[in-house]
C-alpha positions in Angstrom: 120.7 108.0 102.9 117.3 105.8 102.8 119.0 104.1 106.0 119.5 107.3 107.8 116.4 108.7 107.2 114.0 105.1 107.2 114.1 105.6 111.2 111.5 108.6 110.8 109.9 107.7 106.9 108.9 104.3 108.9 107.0 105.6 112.0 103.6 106.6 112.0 102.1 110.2 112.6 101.5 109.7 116.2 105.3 108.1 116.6 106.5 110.9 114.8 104.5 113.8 117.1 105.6 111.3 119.9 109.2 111.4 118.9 109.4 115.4 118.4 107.7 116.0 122.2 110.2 113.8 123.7 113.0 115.3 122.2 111.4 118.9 123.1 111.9 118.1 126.9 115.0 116.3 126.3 116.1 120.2 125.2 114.4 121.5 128.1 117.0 119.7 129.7 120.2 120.6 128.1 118.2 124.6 128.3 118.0 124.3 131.9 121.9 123.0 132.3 123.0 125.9 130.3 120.6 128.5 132.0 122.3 127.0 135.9 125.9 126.9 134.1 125.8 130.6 132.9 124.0 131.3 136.4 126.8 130.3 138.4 129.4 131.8 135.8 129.3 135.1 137.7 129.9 133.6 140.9 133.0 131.9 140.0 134.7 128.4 140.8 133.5 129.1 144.7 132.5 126.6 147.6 129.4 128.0 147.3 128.6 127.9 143.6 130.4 124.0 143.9 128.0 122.7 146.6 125.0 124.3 144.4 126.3 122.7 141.5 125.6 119.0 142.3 122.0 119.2 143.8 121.3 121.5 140.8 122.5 119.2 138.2 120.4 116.5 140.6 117.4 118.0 139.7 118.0 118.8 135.9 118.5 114.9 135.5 115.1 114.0 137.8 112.7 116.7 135.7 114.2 114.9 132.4 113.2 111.8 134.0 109.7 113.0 135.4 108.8 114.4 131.6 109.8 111.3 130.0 107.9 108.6 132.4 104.9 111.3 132.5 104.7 111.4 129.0 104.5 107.3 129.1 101.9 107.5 132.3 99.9 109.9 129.8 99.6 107.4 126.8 98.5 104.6 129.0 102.2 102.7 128.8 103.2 103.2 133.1 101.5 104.1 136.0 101.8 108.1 137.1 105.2 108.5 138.4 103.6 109.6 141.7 107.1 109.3 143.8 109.3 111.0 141.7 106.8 114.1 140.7 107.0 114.7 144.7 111.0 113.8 144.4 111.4 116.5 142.0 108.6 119.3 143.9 110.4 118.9 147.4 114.0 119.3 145.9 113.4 121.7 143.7 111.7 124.0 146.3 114.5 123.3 148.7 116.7 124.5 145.9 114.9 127.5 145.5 115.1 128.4 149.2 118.5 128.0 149.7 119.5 130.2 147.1 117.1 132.7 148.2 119.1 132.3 151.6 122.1 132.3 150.5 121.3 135.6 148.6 119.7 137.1 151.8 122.5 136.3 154.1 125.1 137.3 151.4 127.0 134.1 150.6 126.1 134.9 146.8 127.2 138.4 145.9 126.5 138.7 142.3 123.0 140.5 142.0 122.1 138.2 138.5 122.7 134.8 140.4 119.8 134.5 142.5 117.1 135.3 140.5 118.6 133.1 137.1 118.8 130.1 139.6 115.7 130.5 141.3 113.5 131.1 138.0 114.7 128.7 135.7 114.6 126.4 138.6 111.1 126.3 139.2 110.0 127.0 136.0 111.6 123.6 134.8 110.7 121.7 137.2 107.1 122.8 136.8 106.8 121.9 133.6 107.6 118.4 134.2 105.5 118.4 137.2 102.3 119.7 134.6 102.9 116.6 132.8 101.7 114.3 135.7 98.7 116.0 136.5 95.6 114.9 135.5 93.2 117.7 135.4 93.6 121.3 133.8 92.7 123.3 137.0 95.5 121.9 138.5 97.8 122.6 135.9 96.4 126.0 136.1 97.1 126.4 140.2 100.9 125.6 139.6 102.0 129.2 138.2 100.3 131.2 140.5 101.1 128.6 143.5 105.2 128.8 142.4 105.0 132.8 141.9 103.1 132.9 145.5 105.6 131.3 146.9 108.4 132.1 145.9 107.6 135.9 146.8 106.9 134.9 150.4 109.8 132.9 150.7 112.0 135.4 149.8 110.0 138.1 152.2 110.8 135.6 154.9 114.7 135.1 154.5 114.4 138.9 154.4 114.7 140.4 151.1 112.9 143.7 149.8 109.6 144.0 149.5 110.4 145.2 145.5 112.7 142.3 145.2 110.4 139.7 146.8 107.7 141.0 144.3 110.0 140.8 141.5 111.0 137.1 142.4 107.1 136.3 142.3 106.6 138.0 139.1 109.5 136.0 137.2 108.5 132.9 138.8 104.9 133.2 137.2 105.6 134.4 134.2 108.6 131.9 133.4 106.4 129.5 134.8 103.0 129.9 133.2 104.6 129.7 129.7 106.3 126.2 130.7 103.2 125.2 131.7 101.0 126.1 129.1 103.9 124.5 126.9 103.9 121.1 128.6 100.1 120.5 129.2 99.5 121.6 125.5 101.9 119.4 124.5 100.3 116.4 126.5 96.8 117.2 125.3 98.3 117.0 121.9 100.2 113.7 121.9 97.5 112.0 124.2 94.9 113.2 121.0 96.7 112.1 118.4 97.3 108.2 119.6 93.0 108.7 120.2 92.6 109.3 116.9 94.9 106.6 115.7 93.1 104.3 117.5 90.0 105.7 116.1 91.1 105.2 112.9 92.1 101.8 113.3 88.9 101.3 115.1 87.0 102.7 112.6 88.3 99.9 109.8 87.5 97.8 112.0 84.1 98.4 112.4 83.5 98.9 108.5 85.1 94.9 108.3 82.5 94.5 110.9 79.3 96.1 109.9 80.2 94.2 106.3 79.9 90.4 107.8 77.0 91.4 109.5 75.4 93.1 106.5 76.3 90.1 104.5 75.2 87.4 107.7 70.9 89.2 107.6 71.1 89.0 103.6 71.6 85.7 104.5 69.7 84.8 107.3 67.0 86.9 105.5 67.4 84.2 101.7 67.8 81.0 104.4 65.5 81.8 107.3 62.5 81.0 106.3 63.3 78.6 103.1 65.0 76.2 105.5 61.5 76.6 107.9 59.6 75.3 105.3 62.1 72.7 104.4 62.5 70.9 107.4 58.6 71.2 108.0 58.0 69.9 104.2 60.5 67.1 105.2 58.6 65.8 108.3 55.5 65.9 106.6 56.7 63.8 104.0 58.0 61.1 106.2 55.0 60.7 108.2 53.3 60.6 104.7 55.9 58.0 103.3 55.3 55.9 106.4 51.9 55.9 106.4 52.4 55.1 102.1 50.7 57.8 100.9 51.1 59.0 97.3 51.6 62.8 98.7 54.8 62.2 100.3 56.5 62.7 96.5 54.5 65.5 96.2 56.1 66.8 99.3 59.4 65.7 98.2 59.2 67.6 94.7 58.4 70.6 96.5 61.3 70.3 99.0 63.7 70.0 96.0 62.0 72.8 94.3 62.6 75.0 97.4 66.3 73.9 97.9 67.1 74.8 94.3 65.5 78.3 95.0 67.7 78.4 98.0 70.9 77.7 95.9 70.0 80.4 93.5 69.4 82.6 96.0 72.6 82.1 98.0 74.5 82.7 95.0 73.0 85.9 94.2 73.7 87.0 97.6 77.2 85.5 97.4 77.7 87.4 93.9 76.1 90.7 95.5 78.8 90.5 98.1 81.7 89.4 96.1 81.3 91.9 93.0 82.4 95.1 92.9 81.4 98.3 90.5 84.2 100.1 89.6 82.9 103.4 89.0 81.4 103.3 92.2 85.1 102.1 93.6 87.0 105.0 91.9 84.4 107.5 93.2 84.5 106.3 96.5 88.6 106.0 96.7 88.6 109.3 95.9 85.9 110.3 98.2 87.5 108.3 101.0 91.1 109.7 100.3 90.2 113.1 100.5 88.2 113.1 103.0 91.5 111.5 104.6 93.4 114.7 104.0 94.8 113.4 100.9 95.3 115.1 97.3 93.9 111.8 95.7 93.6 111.9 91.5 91.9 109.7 89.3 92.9 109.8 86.0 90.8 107.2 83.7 92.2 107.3 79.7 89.8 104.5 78.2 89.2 104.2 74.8 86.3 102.0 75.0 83.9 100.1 77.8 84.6 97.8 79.9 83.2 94.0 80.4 81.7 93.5 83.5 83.7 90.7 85.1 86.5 93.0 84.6 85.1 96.1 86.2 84.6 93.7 89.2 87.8 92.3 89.5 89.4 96.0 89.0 86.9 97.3 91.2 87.9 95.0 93.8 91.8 96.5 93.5 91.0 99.9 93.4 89.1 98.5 96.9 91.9 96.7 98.8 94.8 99.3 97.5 92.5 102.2 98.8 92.0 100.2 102.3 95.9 99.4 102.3 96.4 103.1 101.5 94.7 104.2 104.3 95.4 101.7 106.7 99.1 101.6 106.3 102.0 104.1 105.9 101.2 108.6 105.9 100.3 109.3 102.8 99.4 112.5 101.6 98.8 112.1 97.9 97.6 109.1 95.9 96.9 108.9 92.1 94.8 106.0 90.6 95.7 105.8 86.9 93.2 103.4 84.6 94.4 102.8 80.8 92.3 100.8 78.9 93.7 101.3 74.9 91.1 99.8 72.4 94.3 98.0 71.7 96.9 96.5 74.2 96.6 95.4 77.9 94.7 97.4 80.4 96.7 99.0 83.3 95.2 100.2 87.0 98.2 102.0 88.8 97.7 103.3 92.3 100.5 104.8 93.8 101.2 106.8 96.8 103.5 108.0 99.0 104.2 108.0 102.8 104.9 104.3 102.4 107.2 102.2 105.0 110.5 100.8 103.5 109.9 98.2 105.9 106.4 96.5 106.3 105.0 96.9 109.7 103.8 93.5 109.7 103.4 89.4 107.6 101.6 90.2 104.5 97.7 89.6 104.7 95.5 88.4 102.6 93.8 90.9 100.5 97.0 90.8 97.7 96.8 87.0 97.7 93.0 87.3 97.2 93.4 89.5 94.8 95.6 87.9 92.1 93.4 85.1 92.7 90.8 87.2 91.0 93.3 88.7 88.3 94.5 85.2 87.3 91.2 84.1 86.5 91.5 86.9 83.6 94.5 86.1 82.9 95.6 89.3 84.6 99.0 89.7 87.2 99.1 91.8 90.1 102.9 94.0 90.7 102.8 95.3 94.2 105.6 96.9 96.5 108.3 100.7 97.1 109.6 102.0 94.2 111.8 104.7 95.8 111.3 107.8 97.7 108.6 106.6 100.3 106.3 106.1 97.4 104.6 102.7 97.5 102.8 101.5 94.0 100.4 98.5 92.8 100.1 97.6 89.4 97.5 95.4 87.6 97.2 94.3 84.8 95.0 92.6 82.3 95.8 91.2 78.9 93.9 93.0 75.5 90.6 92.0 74.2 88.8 93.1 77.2 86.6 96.1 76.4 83.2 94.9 76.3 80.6 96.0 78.8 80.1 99.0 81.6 81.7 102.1 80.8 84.0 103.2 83.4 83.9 106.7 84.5 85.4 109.0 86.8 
């Protein structure tokens, strides 16, 4: 059952809203054969109704076409399927007015015939045609234009004034719901990929805006220590080759300046590599419902927590709120912290909406992060455990409570 189902569990929001629309036209399809099938049905098995039935089952198969490389044109995949939209326009309008002819001069004598074919004709076709235009007031022109007409074609060829009116009227109405349908549903797919991206995009900035955070504490500890190094430096080797007793002087203070350099690199270093974990827990569940996720945190310590690790934990609750985020559609998480005053400390986070199948090679972030664990002695369990739910499990030996209290 996993196997029938992993096809949709495994795509992403935007697949899945991109899957649903195609399949929507795809019935607009088999909708339209059945609408021309049960139009003909009064007619019979006639000449006329069999040299109808070809070009009209033409043009079913070139509007499925039109909506499916339109929808590909919108997301940026194809170029607008300029050729085929008119394809689809001319036949279908040459369609429409030879039924309407055919009507007029008799050739179809059921009453019902005309006006199913001619309807459902354009109406079809004009929703595909919505999908390859690119701005709403032309979207908006094509009810009115097909309704317009198809009343004056049919005034033309010499039908009633009543009936010609009635022929615009069904062609607008039929019409303007089709394409209100279709350009919605464009809007819609086009916005969701947008936000995707955004999302992605978004991650990719906070990555970003962290190195370069991290780069000016550091240019701002080096900058000018390194300035007065390589200036002390100089003036020490003009002093040493001149023998002067001052060039040690200068020396000393150059190594006094370098070991304040080191000291200072490492505190930026630490400030970038450590992590709080209450700060981590509150902002998982800050991020993650902000996210549109029900996101608990449930924290069942019996005691505090040393500081080295809170960091290390910290950084988990971190990288498996990034991964939760990042990858699969979840829409719940829970992050579970047991620290017994006796016994091994446990941080679960589990969630659903995971992939059965990972989208891509495994990154870093797990590897880095056992690399912290082990230096506590701790193990890191990561990976499904049935029904979409995806769950990472860390763990640290007993003996560990000393420290920060973790809250949440």
């Amino acid at each position: 059952m996993s196997k029938l189902t992993g096809w949709w569990r495994n795509r992403s929001s935007a697949a899945k809203i991109e899957l649903y629309t195609r399949w929507s036209f795809h019935l607009f399809v088999l909708l339209e054969s059945l609408s021309v099938l049960f139009g003909l049905a009064p007619e019979g098995l006639g000449a006329v109704s069999g040299a109808l039935l070809l070009p009209l089952c033409a043009q079913i198969a070139l509007c499925g076409v039109l909506s499916s490389k339109a929808l590909d044109w919108v997301l940026g995949r194809r170029e607008r399927p300029v050729r085929l939209a008119v394809t689809v326009a001319v036949l279908t309008a040459s369609l429409a007015v030879a039924v309407l002819v055919l009507r007029s001069g008799g050739a179809l004598s059921h009453a019902g015939v005309a006006p199913a074919l001619v309807v459902n004709t354009v109406a079809f076709a004009s929703g595909s045609l919505t999908l390859a235009l690119t701005r709403v007031r032309h979207m908006l022109c094509v009810a009115p234009a097909a309704g317009t007409s198809a009343a004056a074609v049919a005034l033309a060829v010499g039908h009633p004034v009543a009936e010609a009116a009635g022929y615009g009227v069904g062609v607008f109405l039929t019409c303007g719901l089709l394409v209100l349908a279709c350009g919605f549903s464009s809007w819609l797919l086009k916005t969701v990929y947008e936000l995707d991206r955004a999302r992605e995009l978004q991650a990719q900035l906070a990555v970003a805006q962290e190195r370069l955070r991290f780069g000016r504490d550091l240019h701002d500890v080096m900058g000018r220590n390194l300035a007065v190094i390589a200036l002390k430096s100089e003036l020490a080797v003009q002093l040493a080759r001149r023998e002067r007793p001052e060039a040690v002087d200068q020396m000393i203070e150059v190594q006094r300046i370098a070991s304040e350099s080191q000291r200072e690199v490492r505190d930026v270093v630490r400030g970038y590599r450590e992590a709080d974990l209450t700060v981590e827990l509150e902002g998982a569940r800050g991020v993650l419902s902000a996210a549109g996720m029900d996101c608990r945190v449930e924290v069942e310590a019996g005691g505090v927590l040393r500081p080295d690790v809170q960091s290390a934990l910290g950084w988990v609750v971190r990288e498996a709120t990034t991964n939760v985020l990042r990858h699969g559609d979840a829409r719940s998480c829970v992050i579970r912290l047991t620290a017994p005053d006796e016994g091994a400390l446990t941080l679960v986070v589990e969630n659903d909406g995971a992939p059965e199948v990972p989208a891509g090679p495994p990154g870093s972030g797990l590897a880095g992060l056992r690399e912290r664990l082990a230096a506590l002695d701790g193990t890191l369990e990561a990976g499904p455990v049935g029904g979409g739910r995806f769950r990472l499990l860390a763990r640290i030996p007993g003996g560990r409570l000393r420290g920060l209290e973790a809250r949440a």
